[in-house]
Every structure is written in C-alpha cells, then in structure tokens.
N, C-alpha and C positions, 0 to 999 in steps of 0.2 A: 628367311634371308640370313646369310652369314658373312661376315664382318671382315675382311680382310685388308691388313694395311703396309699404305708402300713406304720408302722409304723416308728416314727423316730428309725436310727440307737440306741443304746446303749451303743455301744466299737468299737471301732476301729479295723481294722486286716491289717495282714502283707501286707505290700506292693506287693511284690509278689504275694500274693494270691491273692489280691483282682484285681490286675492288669489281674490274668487269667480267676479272675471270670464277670470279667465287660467288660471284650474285646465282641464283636460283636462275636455270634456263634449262629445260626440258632438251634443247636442241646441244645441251654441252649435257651430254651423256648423265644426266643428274646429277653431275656432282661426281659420278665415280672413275675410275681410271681407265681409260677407255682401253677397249679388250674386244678380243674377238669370242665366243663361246658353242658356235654351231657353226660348220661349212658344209653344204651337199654340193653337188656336180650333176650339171643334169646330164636326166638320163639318154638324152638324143643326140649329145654335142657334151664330151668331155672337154673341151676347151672353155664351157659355158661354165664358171663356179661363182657362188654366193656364200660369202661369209657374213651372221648374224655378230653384229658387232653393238658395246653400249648406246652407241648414237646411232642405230640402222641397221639398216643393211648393203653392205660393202660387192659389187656385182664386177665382176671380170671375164671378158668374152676371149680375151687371148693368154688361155693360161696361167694367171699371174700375172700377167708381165704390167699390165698397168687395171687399177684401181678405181671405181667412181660410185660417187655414197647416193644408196636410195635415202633420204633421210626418215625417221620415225611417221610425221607427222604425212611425210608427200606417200605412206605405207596408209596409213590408220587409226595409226598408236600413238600410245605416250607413257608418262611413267615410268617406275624404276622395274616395274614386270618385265622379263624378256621374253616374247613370243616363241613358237616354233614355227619351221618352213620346212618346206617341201618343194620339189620341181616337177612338172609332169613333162612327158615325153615328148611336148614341142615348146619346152622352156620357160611355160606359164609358173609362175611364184605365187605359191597359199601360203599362208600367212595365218597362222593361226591365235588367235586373239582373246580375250573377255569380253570384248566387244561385237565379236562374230569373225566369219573368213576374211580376209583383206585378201584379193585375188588381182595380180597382173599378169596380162597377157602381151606377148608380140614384143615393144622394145621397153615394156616394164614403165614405161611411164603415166600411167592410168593406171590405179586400183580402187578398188568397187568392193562394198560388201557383198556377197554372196546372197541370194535371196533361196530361201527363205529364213537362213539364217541370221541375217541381225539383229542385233543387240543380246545374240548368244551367246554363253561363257563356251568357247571350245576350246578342250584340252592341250589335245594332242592331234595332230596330223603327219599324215603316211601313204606312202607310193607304193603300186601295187610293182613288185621290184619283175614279174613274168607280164605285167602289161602295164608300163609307165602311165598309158593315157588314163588309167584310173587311179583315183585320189580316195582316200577313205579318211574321217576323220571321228573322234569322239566331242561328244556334247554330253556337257554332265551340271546341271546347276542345283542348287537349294531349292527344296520347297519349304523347309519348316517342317521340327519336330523329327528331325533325322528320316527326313522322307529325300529323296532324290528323285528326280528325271534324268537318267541317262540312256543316249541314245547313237546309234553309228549311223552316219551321213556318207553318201559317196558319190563322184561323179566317174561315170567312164568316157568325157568327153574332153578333158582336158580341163578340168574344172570350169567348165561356162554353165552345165546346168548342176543340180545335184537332188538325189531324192534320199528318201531311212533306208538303210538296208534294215529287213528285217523285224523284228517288237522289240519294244522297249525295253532295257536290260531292268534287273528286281528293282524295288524302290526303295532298298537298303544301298542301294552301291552307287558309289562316287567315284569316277574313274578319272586316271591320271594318266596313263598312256597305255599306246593302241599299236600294234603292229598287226600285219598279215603275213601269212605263210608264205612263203617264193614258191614254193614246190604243191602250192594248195590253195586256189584262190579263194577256195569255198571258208578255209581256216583261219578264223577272226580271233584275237586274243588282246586282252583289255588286264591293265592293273589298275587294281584301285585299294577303298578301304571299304568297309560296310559301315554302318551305324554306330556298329559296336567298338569299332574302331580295332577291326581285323582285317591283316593285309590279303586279299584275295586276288584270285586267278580269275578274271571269267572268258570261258572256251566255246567259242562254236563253231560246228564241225561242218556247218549249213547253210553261210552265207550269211547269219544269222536270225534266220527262223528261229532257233532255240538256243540258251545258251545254258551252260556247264560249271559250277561253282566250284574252285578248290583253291582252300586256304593255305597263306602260305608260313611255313613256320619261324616264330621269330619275326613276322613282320607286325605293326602295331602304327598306331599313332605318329607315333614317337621313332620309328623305324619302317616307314612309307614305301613298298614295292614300286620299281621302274624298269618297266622290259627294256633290256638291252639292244635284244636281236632273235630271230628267229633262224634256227638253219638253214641256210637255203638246201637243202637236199634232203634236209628231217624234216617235217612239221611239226613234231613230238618233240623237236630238242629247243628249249628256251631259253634262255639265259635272263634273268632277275636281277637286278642290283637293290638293297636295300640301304637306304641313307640311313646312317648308324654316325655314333661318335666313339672313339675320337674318328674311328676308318670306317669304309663300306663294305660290306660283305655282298660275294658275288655267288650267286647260287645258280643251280643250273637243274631243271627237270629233264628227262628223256623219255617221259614217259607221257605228253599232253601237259601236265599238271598236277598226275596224281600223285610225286611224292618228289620233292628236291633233295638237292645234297648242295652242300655248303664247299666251295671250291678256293677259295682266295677272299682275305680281309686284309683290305686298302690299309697306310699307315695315317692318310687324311683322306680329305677329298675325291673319291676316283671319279673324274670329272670327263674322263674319255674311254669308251668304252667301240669296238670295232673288228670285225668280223673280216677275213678277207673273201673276196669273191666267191670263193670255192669252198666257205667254211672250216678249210683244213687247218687255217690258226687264228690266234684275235691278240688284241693288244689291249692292254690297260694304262691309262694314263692319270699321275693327277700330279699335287705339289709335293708330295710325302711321299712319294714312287718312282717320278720317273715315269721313264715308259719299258713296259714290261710285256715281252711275248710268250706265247704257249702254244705247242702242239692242243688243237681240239682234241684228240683220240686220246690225248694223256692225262687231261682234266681230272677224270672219274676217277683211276687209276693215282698216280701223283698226288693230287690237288694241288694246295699251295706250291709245294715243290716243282712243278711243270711250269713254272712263272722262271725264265732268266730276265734279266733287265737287258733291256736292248738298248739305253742311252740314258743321261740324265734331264731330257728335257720335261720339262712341267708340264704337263700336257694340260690347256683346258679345252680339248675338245679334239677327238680321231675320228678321221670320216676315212674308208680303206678304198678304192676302187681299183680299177686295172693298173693306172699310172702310178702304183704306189700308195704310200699311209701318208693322209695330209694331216697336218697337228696345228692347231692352235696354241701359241704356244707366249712366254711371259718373258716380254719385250727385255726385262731388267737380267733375269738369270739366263734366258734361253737365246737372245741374243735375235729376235725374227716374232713378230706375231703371226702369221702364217706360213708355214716352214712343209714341205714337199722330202720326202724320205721314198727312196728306191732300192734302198737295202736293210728292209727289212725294222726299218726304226732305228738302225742302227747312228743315221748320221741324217740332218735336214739342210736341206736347199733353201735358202729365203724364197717366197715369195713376194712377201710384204713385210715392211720395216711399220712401225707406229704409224708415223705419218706420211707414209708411202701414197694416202691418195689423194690425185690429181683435183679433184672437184667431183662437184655433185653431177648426177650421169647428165649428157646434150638431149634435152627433150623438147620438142615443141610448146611454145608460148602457149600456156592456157593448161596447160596437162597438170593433171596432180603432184607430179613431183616436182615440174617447174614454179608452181606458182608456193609449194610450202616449202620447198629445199632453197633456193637460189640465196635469199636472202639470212641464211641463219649461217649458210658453208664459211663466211671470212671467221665468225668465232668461232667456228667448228673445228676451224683452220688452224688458227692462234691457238686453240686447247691444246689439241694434238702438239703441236708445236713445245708448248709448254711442260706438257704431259712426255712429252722425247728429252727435254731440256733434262727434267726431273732423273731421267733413268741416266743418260747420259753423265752427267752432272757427277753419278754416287757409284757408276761402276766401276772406278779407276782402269787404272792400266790394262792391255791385255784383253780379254772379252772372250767372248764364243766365236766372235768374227772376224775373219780377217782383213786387213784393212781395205780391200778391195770390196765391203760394201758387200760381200752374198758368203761365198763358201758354206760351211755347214756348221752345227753345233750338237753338241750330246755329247761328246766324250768325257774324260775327269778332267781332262786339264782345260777344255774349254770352259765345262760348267763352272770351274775354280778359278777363270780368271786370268792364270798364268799365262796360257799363250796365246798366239794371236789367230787361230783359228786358222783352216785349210784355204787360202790364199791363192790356191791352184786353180779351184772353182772361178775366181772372178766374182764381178758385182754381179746381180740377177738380172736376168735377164730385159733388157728395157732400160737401163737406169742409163745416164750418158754418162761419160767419162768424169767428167768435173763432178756427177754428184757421186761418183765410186771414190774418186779421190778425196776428197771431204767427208768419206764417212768416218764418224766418229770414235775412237776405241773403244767406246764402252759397248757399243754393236747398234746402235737407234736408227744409222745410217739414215735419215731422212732424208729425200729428195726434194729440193723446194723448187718446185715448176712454176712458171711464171704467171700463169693462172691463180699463185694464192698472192694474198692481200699484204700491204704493207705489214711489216712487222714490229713499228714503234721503234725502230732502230735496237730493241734486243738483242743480248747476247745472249747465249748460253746461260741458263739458269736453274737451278734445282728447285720444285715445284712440288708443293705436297698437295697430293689429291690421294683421300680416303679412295680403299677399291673396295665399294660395296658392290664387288659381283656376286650378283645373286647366282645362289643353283639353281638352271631350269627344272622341272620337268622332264625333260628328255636330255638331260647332260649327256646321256649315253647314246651320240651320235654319230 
C-alpha cells in the first residue's frame, strides 16, 4: 500500500462531529478519501456501469446520470483491500475477494459466495471479452515453504456455477493477474512471481491443459508484473505493467511472452491503463502524467515518444469502450471523480461529482444489501459530504468546472485553476437546476437529494482525510 495525502485542513469542525467522523468505521471508506479506482460497463447493456469505489461499489443503470452505493459489507467484504470486478453478459457482478467470489445476480441485491470457492484468496477476475457469459478467474494461496496452489476457475453460465479449467499451474508460482485472449479463447495468460521472487509470464495455448513459463525482465519482488491488456485481434501482443518507483514501466511482448521490450516509464503511479475497442490505441493514466495516448503500430517503433498527452487529468483508473474512455479521476485537481471523454481523452464530461450519490441501491427488505447497507448510508453520507467540503474548501477560484456543475476538465488552464471550465456543456446530465446552480467553484458540485440525512446544520468546511488508496492488483483497467 502507498500513502497518499490530501490536502491540508482549512477550518476546524465541531468536536462532536469530527470525533464521529474519525472514529474507526469500515463503512466510512477506512479512513481514506473516498475515490473511485476500477469502472467496467457491462457487456450486454452499456448503459449498465459499476464503479469500485473506497466504500463499495457505486452501480448506475442510466448512464451516469444517477448513482446508488452497493455498500462493502451488503458485497462481502471489508478492509482497506480493494477487490476486483467483472460483469458477465446478463449484468451478474463477480467480485473478486480473499475471502472467495462474492457473486450478484439480476438487481445485484443478493450476493453469495461462489461454491466451491469460499474461503479462497482469489486474485484476479476476467470476462471472456468474444463470450461475456464466461467468467475466468485466478486462485493462488500459500501453502508454506514457497510452495503455492495456483489454479484457474471459470464459469460459462454467467457465473452461477463454475468448475478448474485445466491442472494446477507449477507450485512455485503465485499469481496476481489473469486475462484471456479476445481473438483466442483457448489462450489463458497469468502474471505473477515464483518463489524465487521472478516476475513471470505463464501461457497457455489450450484452455489450460498445459501451461508455458517466461520470465519477465526486470520484473522482481520489488517490481511485481500486471497484465494490462491483451490485443484483441493478437493473442501474441500483451501488454505488462511493472510497479516500479519512483514510475511504472510499461513493456509490451508480441511474441506470447518470449521476449519484451520496454515501451514507456510512468513519472508516478500509472494507475490507468486502456486499450480501445479495436486495439489500434491505449491510453495511460496516473497523477505524474496526466492522461497520455499512442498509436498501438507505433509502440515498437517510437516507444516512449508515441505517448502525446491527451489532457492533464489524474487518472486513477481508464476503462475505454464504444461510448468513449471513461476516467476515474481526482475530485480536487480534476474537477469529476468519474468523468466520460469522447475525444479521444482529450476533455471529460462529469458523470459523478464526490458526493453525487443518491443512497444505497432500492432493494427488497431482507436482501443482502438492504439489511448491511441501509443503516451505515447517513455516515456514508456525512463523509462524502465532508470529504467534498475538504476539496471544495482549498480549491479557490476558478476549477476545472464550469459553474453549471458538468462541462469538462483536462486542459492547462482548467487543471491550473484559472478559468472556469467549458460552461457550454451544462451540469450533467440528471442534476436539477438548483443543484447546477450551487455547484461550487472549486468543481465538487455535490447534489444533495433529499434522501440524505440531516446535516448538523454544517457549512462548508475543509476536512482532512488521509487517501490511503491502495494500488489494486489490476489498476490497469
């Protein structure tokens, strides 16, 4: 985990509140600054998107336009771990856990461990992107004495059953993420470490019957391989990010895995990493960069130099699909924690502001998420709240956004402040007029719907919360 802090306080707050808001509560994002870090789209209904955020996971059925929180616990989980997700092709949410799959289906209010998987540490999970209704996941745990159990799990039913594909990968290797080939569904590919503490490839060409070791250079311990992406129209071309300091280096094989090249090193974090449809470009994102495009064909050729910067937003997190590159993105500089781009990264669309959401999702009395969510959402509420205060508070004048509450952000003079952001756009789609008009300059624009809880009679206040966000696993989503 690495350590990232916002800004300093402003003003001071009531004893009282502050005292509720700083107590230890699992359901107030641990303690850290609530962020979003992973959004996929599902495959059957792009209007259906889920953003993994510190406190849940955040689900929207009309495009952005409004917000409602799975919360951790009405999921599975808990902790300052951030899980990975997936969608399969009729909207079912895997949930990938330490504790085993955390699976919902239908209107996501019931999720279930997966059998026979509980109480498994599972990595990473993945959508088979030429048949959504299959799920593939890794399971990799300790046995003692640098021995592992790692193993690939899959369902092709929408995750309701699942069986191994395959034999058990060597019992030197520890795996951290798992993709499949688009253009190959037999071609399975796992990063991890060995024993020895070498960052390795393992490849197989056969659904998993056998699998194919190659190591990757420069990867280590201390510099841990995470598949990116696979081409969809290669199977041979992969993309590898290695967490490095102070930046990540992004390497690229074309050949399976037999030999990399080193293409672009991050100036921090590269926290977003994204392919578009047709693999003919990708974007990089993080807090030291910006967001950053390249011709695919120009990679090999180029390298670093095939990177222009497409805008100055933070990225922590690029998901690319048909409707454009959606960005997760840092409420205080960027002006939108999830933000919608149609050219190209060059400029984002709000779709959510911090505290943009409404409440925890309408679920039937008795269901998993109503009976662990209902009751934590008014502090969830107040954090957020306070957590917007905070950013608002220290952004002075001017912002990424225009005062109508959406327009875009990334350019120099947004990310700097000075102006007031492209205004033409309007607020985002859904917000009502009074909350566009009261959006704040600093860009936080919070909606407060009538649905959230008194507010102690609060104004406006700068609020320090630590942002221990952790880097997932699969940052590169």
């Amino acid at each position: 985990m690495r350590t990232r802090s916002n800004a300093l306080c402003r003003a001071g707050l009531g004893l009282a509140l502050l005292a509720a808001l700083m107590r230890p509560a699992p359901a107030l994002a641990n303690g850290r600054f609530p962020a979003a870090s992973q959004l996929v789209v599902a495959p059957g209904d792009p209007r259906e998107i889920m953003a993994l955020v510190t406190y849940g996971v955040l689900s929207s059925r009309d495009s952005g336009r409004f917000w409602d929180l799975i919360c951790e616990t009405g999921i599975g989980y808990g902790g300052d771990l951030d899980p990975v997700m997936a969608m399969t092709a009729d909207g079912s949410l895997i949930v990938a856990t330490w504790i085993g799959l955390a699976v919902g289906h239908g209107d996501l209010c019931n999720f279930s461990f997966a059998d026979p998987l509980v109480d498994q540490p599972i990595r990473d999970v993945a959508t088979d992107r030429s048949n959504p209704a299959r799920a593939v996941l890794a399971l990799s745990r300790g046995k003692g004495g640098g021995v592992f159990q790692t193993q690939v799990w899959q369902s092709l039913d929408n995750a309701k059953t699942f069986t191994q594909l395959g034999v058990d990968l060597p019992t030197n290797f520890r795996a951290e993420t798992l993709e499949i080939a688009p253009s190959d569904a037999q071609r399975v590919y796992l990063s991890g470490l060995t024993s020895s503490a070498t960052g390795t490839l393992m490849r197989s060409s056969n659904g998993g019957t056998s699998w194919e070791r190659f190591d990757i250079p420069g990867s280590t311990a201390i510099s841990p391989p995470f598949i990116g992406a696979v081409d969809p129209q290669n199977a041979d071309t992969i993309y590898v990010r290695l967490n490095d300091e102070p930046g990540d280096r992004l390497l690229i094989t074309t050949d399976g895995g037999r030999s990399f090249s080193e293409v672009f090193t991050s100036q921090a974090d590269m926290l977003g990493f994204a392919l578009s449809p047709d693999g003919s470009r990708l974007v990089v994102g993080g807090p030291g960069d910006g967001v950053l495009l390249a011709q695919t064909a120009e990679l090999m050729t180029k390298k670093a130099a095939a990177f222009q910067r497409a805008s100055d937003v933070r990225a922590l997190c690029l998901t690319w699909t048909d409707a454009g590159i959606y960005a997760c993105g840092n409420e205080r500089s960027d002006g939108f924690t999830i933000g919608l781009s149609t050219d190209l990264g060059s400029s984002f669309t709000t779709l959510m502001h911090l505290c943009d959401p409404r409440g925890v999702a309408s679920c039937p009395v008795g269901s998993t998420a109503e009976k662990n969510c209902a009751t934590g959402w008014p502090a969830i509420s107040q954090f957020l709240q306070s957590s917007c205060a905070s950013v608002d508070g220290g952004a002075g004048a001017g912002g990424a956004l225009g005062a109508g509450g959406g327009g875009t952000a990334g350019s120099t003079d947004a990310a700097a402040g000075s102006g007031g952001g492209d205004a033409s756009l309007g607020g985002r789609a859904g917000s009502s007029g009074a909350a566009a008009e009261s959006a704040p300059s600093g860009g936080c624009g919070c909606r407060m719907g009538s649905n959230l809880p008194d507010r102690f009679g609060w104004t406006p206040l700068a609020l320090l919360f630590p942002l221990l966000f952790r880097r997932r696993r699969s940052a590169l989503s």
